[in-house]
Backbone of each chain as nested JSON, in Angstrom:
{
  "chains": [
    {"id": "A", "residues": [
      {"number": 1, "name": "UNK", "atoms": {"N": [124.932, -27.523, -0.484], "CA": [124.352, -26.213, -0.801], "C": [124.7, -25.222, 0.3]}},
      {"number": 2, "name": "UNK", "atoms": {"N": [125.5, -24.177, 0.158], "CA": [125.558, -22.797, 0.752], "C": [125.084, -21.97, 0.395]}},
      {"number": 3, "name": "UNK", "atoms": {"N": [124.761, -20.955, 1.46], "CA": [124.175, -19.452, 0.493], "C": [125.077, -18.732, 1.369]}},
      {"number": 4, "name": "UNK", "atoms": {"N": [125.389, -17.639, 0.276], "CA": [125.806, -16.436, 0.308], "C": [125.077, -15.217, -0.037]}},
      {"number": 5, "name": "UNK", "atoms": {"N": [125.281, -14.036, 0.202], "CA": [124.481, -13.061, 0.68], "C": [125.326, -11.955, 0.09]}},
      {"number": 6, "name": "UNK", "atoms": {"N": [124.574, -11.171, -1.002], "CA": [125.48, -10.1, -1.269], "C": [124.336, -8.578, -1.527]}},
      {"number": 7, "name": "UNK", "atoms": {"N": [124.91, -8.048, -0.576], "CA": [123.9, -6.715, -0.079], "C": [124.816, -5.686, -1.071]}},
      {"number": 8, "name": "UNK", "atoms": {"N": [124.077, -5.107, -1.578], "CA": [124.35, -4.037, -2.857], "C": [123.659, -2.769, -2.061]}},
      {"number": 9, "name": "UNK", "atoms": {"N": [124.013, -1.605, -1.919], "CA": [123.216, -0.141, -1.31], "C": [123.873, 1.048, -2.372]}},
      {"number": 10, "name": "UNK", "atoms": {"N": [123.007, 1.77, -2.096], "CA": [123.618, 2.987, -3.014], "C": [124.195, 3.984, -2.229]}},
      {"number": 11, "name": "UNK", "atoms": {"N": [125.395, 4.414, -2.744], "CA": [126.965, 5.039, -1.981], "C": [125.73, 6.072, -0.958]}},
      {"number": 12, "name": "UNK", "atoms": {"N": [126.99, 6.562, -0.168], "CA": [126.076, 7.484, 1.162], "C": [125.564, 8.958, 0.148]}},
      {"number": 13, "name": "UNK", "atoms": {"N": [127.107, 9.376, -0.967], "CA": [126.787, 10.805, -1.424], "C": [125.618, 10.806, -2.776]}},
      {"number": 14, "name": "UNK", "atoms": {"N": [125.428, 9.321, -3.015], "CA": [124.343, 9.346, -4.153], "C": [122.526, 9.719, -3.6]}},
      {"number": 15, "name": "UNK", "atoms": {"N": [122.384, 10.26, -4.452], "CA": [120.638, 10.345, -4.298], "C": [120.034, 9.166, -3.889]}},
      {"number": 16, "name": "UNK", "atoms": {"N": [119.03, 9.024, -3.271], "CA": [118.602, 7.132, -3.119], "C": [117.094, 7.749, -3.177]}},
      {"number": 17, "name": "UNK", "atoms": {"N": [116.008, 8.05, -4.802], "CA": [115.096, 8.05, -4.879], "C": [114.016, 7.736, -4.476]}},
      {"number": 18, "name": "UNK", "atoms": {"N": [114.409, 6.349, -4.354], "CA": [113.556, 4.911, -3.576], "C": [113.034, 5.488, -2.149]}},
      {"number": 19, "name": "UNK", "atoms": {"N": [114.67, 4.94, -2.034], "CA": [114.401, 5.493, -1.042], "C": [113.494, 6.872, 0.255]}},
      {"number": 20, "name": "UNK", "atoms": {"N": [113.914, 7.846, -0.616], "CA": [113.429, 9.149, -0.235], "C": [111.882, 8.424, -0.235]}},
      {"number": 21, "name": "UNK", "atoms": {"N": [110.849, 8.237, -1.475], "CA": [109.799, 7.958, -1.588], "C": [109.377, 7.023, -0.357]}},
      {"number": 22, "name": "UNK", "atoms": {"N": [110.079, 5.87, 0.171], "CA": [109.656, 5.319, 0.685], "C": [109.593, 6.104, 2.282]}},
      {"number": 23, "name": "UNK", "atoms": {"N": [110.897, 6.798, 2.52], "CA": [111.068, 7.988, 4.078], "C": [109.489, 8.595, 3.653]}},
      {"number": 24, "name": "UNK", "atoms": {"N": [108.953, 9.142, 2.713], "CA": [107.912, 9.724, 2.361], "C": [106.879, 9.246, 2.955]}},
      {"number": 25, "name": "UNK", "atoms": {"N": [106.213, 8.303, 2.085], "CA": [105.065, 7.315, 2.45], "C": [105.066, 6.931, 3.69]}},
      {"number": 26, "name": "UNK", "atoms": {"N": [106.161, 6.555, 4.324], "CA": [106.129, 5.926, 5.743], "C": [105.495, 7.489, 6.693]}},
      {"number": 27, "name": "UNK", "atoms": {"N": [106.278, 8.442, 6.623], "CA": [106.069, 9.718, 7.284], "C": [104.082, 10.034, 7.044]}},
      {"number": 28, "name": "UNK", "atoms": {"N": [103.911, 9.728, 6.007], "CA": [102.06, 9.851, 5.551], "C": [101.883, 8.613, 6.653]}},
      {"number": 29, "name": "UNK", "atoms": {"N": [102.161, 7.348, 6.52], "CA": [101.267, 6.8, 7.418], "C": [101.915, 6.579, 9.215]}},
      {"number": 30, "name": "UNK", "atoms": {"N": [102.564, 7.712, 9.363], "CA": [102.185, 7.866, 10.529], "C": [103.652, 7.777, 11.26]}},
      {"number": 31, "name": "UNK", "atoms": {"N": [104.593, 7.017, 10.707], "CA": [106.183, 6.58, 11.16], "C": [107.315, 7.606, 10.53]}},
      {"number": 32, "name": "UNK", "atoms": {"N": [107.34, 8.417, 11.805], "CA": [108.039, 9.686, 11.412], "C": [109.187, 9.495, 12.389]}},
      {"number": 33, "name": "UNK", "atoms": {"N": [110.453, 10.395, 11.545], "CA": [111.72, 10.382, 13.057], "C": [112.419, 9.339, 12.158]}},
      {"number": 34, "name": "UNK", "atoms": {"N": [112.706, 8.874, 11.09], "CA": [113.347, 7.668, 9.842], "C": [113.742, 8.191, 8.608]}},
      {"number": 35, "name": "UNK", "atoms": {"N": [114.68, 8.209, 8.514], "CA": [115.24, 7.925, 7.083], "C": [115.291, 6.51, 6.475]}},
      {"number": 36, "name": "UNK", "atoms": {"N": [114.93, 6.455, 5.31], "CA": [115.328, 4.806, 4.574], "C": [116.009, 5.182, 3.289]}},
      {"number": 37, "name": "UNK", "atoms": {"N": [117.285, 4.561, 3.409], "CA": [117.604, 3.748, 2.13], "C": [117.371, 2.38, 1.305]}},
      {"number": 38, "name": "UNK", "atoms": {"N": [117.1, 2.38, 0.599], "CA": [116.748, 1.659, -0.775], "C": [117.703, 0.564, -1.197]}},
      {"number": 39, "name": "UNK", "atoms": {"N": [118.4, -0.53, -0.959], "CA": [118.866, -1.252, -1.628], "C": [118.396, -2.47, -2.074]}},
      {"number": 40, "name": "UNK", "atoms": {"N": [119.594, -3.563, -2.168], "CA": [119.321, -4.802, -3.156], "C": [120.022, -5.798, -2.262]}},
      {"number": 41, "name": "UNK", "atoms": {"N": [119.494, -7.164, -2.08], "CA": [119.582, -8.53, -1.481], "C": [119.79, -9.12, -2.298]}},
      {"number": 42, "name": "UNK", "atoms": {"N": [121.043, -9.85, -2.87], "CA": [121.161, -11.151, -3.381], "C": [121.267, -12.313, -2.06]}},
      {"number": 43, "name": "UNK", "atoms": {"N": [120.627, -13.446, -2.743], "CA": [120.559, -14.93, -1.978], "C": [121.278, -15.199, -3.178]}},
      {"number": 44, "name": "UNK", "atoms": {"N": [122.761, -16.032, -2.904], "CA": [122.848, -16.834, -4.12], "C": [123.233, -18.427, -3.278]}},
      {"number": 45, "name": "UNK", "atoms": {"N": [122.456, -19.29, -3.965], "CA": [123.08, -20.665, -3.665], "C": [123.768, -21.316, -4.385]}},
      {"number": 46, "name": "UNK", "atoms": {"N": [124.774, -21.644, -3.41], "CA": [125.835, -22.272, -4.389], "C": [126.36, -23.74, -4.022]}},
      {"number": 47, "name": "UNK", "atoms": {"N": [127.019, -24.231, -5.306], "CA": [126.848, -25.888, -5.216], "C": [128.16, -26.117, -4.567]}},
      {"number": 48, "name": "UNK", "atoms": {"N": [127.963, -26.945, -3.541], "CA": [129.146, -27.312, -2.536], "C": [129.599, -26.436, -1.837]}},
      {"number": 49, "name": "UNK", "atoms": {"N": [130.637, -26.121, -1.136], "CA": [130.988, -25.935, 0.444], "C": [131.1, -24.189, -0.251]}},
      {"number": 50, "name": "UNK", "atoms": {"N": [131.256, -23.175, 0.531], "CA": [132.132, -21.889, 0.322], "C": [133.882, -22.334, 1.02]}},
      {"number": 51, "name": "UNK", "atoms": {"N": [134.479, -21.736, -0.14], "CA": [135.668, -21.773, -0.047], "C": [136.46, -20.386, -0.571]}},
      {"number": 52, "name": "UNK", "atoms": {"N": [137.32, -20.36, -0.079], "CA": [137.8, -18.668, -0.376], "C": [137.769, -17.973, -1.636]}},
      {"number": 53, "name": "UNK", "atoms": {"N": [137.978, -19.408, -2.605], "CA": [138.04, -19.617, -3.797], "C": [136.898, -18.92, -4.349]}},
      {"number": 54, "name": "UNK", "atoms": {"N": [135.706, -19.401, -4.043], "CA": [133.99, -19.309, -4.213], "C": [134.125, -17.962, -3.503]}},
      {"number": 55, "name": "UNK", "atoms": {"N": [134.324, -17.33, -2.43], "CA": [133.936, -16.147, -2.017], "C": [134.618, -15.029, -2.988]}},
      {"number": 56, "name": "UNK", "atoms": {"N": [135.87, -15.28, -3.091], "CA": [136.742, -14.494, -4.424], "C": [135.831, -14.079, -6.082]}},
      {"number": 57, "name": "UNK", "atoms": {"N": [135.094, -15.604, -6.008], "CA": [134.309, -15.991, -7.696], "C": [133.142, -14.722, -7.195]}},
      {"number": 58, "name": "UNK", "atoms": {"N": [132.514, -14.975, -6.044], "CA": [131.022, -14.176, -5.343], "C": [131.649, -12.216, -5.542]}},
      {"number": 59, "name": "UNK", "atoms": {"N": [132.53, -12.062, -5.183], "CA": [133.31, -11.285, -4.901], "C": [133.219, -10.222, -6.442]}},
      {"number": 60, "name": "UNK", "atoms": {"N": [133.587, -10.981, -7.404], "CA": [134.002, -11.109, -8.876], "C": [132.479, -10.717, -9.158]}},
      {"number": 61, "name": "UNK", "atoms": {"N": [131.663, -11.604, -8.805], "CA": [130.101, -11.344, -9.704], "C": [129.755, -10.228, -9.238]}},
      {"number": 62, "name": "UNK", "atoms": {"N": [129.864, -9.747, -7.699], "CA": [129.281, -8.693, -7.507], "C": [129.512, -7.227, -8.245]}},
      {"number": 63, "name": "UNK", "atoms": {"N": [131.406, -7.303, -8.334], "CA": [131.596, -6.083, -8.993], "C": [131.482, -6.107, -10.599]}},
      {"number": 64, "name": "UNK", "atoms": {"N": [131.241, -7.368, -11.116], "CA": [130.731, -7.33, -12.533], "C": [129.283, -6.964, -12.985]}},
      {"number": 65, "name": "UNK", "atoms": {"N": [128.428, -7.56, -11.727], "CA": [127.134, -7.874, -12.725], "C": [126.188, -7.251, -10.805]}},
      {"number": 66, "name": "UNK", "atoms": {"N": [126.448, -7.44, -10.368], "CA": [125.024, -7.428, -9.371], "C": [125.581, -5.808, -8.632]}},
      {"number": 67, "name": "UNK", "atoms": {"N": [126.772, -5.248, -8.452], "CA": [126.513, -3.935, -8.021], "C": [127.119, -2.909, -9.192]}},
      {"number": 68, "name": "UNK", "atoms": {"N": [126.708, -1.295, -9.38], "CA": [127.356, -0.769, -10.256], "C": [127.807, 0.22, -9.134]}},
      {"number": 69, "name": "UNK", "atoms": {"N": [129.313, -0.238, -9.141], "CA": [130.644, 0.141, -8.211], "C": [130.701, 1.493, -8.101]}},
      {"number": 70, "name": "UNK", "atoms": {"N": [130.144, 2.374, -9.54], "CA": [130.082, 3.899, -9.28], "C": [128.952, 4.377, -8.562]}},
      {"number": 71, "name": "UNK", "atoms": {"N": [128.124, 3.764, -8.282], "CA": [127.112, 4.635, -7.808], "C": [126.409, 3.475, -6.048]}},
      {"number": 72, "name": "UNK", "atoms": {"N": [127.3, 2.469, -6.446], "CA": [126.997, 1.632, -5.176], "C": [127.822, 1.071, -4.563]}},
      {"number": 73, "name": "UNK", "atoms": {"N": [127.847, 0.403, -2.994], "CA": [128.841, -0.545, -2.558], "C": [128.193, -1.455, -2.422]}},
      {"number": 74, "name": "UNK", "atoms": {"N": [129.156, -2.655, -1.958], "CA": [128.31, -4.112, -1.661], "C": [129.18, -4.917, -0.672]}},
      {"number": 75, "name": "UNK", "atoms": {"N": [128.344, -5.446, -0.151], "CA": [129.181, -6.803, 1.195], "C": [128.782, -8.095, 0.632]}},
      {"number": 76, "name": "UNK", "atoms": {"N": [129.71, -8.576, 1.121], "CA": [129.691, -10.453, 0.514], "C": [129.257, -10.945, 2.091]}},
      {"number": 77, "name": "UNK", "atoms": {"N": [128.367, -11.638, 2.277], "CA": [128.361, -12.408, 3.807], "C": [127.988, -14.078, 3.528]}},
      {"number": 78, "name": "UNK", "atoms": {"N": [128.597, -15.017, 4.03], "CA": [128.584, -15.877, 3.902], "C": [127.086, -16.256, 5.427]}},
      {"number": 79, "name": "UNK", "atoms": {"N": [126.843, -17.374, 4.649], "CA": [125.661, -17.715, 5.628], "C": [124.216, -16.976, 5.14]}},
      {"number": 80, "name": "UNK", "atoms": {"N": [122.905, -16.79, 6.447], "CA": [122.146, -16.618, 5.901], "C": [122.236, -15.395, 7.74]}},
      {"number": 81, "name": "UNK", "atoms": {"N": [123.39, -14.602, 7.701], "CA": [123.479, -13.39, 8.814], "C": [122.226, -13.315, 9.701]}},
      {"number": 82, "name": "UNK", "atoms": {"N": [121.937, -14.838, 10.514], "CA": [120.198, -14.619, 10.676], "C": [120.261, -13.768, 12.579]}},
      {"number": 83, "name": "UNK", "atoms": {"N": [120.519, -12.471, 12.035], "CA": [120.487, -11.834, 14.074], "C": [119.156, -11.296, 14.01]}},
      {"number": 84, "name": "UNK", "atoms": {"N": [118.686, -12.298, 12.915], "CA": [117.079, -11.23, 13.111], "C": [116.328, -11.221, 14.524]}},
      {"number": 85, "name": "UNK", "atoms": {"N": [115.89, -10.214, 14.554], "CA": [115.074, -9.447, 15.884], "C": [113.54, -10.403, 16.15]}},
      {"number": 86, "name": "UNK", "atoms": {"N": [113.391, -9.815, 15.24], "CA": [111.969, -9.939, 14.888], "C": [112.066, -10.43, 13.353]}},
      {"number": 87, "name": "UNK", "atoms": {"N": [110.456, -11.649, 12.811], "CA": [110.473, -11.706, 11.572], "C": [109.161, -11.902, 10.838]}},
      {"number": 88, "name": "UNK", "atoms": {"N": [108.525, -11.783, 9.838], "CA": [107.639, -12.284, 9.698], "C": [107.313, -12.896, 8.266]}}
    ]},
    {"id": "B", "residues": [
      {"number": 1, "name": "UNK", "atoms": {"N": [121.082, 8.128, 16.726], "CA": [120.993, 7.666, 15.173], "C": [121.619, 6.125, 15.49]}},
      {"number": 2, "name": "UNK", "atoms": {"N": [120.147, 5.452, 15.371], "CA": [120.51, 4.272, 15.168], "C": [120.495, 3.623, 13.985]}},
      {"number": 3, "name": "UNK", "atoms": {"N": [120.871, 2.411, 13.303], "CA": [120.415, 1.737, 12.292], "C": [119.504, 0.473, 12.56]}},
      {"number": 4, "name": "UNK", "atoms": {"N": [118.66, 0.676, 11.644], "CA": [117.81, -1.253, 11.443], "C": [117.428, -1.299, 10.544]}},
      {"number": 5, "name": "UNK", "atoms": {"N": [117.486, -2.443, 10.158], "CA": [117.689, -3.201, 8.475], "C": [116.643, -3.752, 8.702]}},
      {"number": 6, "name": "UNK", "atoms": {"N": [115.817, -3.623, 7.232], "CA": [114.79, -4.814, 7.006], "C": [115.379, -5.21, 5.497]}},
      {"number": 7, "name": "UNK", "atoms": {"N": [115.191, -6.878, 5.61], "CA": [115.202, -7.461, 4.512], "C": [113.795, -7.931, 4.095]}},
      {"number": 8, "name": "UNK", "atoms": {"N": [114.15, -7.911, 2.734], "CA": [112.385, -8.317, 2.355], "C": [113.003, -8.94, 1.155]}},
      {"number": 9, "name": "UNK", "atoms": {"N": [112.743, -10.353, 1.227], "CA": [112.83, -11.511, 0.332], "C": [111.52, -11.901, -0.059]}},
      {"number": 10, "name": "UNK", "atoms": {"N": [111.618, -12.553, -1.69], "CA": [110.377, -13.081, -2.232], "C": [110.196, -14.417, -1.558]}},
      {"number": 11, "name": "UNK", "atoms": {"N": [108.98, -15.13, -1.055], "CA": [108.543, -16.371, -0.525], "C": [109.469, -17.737, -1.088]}},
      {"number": 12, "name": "UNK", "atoms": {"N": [109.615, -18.87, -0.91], "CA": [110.613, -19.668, -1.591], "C": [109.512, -19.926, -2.335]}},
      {"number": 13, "name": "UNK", "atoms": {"N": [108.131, -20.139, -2.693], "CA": [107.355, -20.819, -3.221], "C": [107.133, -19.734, -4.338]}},
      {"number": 14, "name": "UNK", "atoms": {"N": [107.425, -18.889, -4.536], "CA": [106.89, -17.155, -5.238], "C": [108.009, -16.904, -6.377]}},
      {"number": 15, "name": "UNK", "atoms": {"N": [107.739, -17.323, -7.596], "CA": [109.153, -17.205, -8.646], "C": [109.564, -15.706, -8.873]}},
      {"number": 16, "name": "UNK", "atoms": {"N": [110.46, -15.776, -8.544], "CA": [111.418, -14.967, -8.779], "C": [112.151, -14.242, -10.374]}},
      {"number": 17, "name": "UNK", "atoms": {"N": [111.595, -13.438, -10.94], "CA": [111.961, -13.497, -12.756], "C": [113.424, -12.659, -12.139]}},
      {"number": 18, "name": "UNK", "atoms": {"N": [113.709, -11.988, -11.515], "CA": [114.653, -10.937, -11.431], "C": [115.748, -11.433, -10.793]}},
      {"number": 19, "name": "UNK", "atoms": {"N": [115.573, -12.837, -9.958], "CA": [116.698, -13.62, -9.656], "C": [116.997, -14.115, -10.409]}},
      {"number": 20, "name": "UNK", "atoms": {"N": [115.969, -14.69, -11.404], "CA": [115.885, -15.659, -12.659], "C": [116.898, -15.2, -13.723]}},
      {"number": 21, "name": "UNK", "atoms": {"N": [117.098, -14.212, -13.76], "CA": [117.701, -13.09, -15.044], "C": [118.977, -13.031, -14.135]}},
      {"number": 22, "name": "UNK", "atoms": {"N": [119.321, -12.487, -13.552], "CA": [120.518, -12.733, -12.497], "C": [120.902, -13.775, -12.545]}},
      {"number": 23, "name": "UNK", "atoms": {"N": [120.514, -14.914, -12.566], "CA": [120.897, -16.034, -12.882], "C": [121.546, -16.781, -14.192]}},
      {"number": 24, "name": "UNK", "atoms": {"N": [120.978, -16.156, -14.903], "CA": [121.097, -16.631, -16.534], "C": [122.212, -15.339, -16.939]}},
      {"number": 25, "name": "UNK", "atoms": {"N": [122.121, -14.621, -16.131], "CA": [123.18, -13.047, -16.761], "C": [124.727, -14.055, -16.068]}},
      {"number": 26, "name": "UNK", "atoms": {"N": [124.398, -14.32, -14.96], "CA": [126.035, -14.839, -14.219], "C": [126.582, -15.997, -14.871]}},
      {"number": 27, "name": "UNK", "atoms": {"N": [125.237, -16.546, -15.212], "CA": [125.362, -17.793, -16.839], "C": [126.429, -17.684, -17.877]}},
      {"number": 28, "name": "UNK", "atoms": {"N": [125.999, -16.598, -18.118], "CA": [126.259, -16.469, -19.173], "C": [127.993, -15.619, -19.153]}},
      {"number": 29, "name": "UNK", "atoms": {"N": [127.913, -15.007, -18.393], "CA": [129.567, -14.303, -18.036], "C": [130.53, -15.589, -17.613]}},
      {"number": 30, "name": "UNK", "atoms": {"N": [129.938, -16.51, -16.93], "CA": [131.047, -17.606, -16.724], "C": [131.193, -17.817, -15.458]}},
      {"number": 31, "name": "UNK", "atoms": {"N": [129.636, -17.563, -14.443], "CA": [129.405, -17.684, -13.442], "C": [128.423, -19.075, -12.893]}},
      {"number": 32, "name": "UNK", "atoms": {"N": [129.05, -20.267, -12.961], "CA": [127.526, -21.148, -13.107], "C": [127.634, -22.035, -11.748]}},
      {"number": 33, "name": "UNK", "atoms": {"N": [127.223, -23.135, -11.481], "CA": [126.651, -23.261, -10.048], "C": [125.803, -22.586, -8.907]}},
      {"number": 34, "name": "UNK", "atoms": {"N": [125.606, -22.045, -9.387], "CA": [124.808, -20.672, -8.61], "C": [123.164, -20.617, -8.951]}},
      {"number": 35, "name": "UNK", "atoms": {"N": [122.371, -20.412, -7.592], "CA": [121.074, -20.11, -8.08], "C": [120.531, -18.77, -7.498]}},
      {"number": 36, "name": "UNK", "atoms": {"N": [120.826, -17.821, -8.099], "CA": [119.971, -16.33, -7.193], "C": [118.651, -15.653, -6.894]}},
      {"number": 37, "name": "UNK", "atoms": {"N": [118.372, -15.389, -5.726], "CA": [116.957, -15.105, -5.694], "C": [117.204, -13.414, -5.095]}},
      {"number": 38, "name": "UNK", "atoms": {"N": [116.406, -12.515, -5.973], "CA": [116.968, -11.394, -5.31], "C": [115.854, -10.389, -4.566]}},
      {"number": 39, "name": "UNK", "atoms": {"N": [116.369, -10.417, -3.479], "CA": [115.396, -9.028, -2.393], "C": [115.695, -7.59, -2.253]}},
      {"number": 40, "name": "UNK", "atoms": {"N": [115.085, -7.234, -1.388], "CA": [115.294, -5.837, -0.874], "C": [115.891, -5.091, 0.299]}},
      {"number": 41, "name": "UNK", "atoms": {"N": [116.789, -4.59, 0.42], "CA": [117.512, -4.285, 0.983], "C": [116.891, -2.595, 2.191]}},
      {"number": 42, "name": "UNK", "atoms": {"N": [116.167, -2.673, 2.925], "CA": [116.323, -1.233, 3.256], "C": [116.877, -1.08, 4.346]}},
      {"number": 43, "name": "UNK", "atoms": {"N": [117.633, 0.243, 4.51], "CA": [118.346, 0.762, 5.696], "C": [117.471, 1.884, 6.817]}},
      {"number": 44, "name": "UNK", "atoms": {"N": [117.1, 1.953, 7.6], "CA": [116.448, 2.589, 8.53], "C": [117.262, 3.454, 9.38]}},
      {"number": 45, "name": "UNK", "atoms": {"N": [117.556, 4.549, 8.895], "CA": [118.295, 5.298, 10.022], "C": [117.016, 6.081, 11.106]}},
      {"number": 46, "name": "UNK", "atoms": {"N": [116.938, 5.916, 12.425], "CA": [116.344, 6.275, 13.225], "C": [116.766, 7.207, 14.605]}},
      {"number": 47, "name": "UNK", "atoms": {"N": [115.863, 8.216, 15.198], "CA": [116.125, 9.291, 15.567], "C": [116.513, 8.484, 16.723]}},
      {"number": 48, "name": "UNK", "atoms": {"N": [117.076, 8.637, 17.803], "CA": [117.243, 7.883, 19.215], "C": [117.659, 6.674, 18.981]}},
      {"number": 49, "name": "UNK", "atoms": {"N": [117.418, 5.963, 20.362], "CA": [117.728, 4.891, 20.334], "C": [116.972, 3.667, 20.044]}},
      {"number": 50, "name": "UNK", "atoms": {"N": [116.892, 2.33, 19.788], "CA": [115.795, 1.44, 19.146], "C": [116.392, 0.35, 20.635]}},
      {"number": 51, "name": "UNK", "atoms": {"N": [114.611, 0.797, 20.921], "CA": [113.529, 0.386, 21.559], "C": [112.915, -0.568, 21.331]}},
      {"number": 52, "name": "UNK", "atoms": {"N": [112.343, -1.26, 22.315], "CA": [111.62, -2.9, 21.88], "C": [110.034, -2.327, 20.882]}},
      {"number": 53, "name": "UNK", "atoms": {"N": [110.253, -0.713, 21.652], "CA": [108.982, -0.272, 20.63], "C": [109.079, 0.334, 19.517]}},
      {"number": 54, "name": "UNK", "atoms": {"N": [110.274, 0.864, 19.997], "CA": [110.847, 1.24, 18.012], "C": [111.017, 0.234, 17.015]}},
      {"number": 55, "name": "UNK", "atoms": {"N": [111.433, -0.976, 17.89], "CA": [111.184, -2.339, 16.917], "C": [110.122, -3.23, 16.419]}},
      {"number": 56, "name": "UNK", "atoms": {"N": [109.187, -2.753, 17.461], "CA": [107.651, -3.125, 16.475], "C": [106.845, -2.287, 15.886]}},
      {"number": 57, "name": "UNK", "atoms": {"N": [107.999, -1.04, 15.846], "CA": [107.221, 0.278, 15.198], "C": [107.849, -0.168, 14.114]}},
      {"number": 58, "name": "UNK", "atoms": {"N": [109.022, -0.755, 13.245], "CA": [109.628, -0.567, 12.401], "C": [108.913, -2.012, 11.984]}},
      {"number": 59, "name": "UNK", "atoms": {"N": [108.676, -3.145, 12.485], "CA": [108.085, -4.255, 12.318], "C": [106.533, -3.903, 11.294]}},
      {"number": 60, "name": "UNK", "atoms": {"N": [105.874, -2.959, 12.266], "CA": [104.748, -2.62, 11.572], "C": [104.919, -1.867, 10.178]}},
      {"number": 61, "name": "UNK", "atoms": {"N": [105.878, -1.13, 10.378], "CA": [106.084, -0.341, 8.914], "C": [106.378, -1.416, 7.847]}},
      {"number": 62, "name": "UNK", "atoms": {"N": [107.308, -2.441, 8.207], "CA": [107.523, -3.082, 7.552], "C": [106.757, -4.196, 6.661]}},
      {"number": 63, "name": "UNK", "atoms": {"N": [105.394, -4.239, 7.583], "CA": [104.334, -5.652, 7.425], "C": [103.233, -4.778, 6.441]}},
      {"number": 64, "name": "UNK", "atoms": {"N": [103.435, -3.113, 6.499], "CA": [102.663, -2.06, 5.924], "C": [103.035, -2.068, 4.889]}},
      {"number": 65, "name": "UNK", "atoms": {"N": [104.472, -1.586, 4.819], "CA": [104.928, -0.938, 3.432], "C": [105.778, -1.448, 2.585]}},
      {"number": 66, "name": "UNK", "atoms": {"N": [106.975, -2.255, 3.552], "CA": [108.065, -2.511, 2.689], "C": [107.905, -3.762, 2.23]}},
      {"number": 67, "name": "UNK", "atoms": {"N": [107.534, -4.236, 2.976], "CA": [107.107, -6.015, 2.164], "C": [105.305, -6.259, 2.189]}},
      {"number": 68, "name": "UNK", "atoms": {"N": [105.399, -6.952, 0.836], "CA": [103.971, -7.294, 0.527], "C": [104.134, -8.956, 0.988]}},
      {"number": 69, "name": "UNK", "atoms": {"N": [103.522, -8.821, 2.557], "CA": [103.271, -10.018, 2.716], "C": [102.613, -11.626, 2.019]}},
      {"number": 70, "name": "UNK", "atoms": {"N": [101.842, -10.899, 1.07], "CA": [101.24, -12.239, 0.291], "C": [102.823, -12.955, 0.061]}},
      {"number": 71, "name": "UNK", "atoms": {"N": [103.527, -12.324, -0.587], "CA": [104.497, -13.018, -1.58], "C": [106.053, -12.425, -1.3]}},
      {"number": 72, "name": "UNK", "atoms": {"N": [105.874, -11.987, 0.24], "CA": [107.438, -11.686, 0.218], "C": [107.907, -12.071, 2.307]}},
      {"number": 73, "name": "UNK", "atoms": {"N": [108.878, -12.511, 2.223], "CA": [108.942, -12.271, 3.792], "C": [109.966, -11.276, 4.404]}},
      {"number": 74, "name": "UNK", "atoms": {"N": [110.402, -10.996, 5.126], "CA": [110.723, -9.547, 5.445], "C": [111.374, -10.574, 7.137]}},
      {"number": 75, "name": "UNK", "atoms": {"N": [112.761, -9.465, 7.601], "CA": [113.354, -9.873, 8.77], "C": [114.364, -8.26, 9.084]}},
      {"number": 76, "name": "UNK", "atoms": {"N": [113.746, -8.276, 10.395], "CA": [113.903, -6.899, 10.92], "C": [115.512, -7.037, 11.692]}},
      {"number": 77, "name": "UNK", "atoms": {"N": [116.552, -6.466, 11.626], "CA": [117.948, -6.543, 12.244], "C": [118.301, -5.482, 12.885]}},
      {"number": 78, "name": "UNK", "atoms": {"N": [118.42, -5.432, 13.988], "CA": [119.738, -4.11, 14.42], "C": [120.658, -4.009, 14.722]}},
      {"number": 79, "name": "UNK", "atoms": {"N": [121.52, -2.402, 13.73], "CA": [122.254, -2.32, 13.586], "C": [122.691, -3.195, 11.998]}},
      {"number": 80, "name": "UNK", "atoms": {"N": [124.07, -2.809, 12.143], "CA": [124.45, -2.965, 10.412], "C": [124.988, -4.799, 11.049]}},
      {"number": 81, "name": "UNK", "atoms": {"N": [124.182, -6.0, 11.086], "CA": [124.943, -6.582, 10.785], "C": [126.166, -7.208, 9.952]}},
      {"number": 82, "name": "UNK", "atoms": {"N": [126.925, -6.332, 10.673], "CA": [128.705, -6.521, 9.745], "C": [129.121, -7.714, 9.693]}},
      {"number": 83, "name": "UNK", "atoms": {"N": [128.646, -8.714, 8.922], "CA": [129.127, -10.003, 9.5], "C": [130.016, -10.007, 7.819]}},
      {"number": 84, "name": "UNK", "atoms": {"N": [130.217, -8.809, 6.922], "CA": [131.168, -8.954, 6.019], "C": [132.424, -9.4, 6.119]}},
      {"number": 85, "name": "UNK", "atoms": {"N": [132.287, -10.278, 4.768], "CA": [133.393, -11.15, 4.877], "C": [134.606, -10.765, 3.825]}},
      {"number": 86, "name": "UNK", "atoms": {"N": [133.667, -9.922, 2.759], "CA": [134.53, -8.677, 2.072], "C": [133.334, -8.009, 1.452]}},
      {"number": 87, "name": "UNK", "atoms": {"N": [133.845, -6.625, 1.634], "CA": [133.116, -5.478, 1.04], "C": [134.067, -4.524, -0.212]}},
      {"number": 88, "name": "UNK", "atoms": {"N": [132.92, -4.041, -0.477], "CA": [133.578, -3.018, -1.834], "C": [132.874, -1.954, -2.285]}}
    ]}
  ]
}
């Protein structure tokens, strides 16, 4: 079992609704001086090793089915990218 | 203008319908071995530089707003970890 990691965001010149709402709410409770954008986390696990092959297939799903290419980009990362800081 | 990422994933124990459907959609296109669980992606652009206190300022926002701790866990990063292996 591997996981791969495919981060979907919405392009820099698109609106990011979510987003905005969420820069919003945060600014009400108190965390001002931030912008946030809004995106999407895939975890996908996959059966047996990653191979270039499999990152190509990951590659394939993203621009079919998990990002819409006009209005978003996406990164493929193999692993589980853990430089977390802090977690909870 | 710095960046920090929070991810906010659903609990492993916490079903997932929206990975679930992601799952059965990649099914069904001719994507199978795969199991997806899908999170949230936000981007934090911040005024200055990030601080061990800008990082438990963004920690707290995060334990506030962006993830509902009952049923999701959340991991704070800085900077864009680029650990892409291909983007699009």
């Amino acid at each position: 079992m591997a996981r791969v990691v495919v981060d979907v965001m919405p392009k820099p010149e698109i609106l990011d609704p979510q987003g905005k709402a969420v820069t919003g709410a945060l600014g009400r409770l108190g965390f001002s001086g931030l912008s946030v954008r809004q995106g999407k986390r895939f975890e996908l696990e996959i059966d047996g090793e990653v191979t270039d092959e499999v990152l190509a297939e990951v590659h394939r799903a993203a621009e079919t089915l998990l990002a819409n290419t006009v209005i978003e980009t996406f990164s493929v990362h193999v692993g589980d990218a853990e430089t977390a800081e802090v977690s909870g």
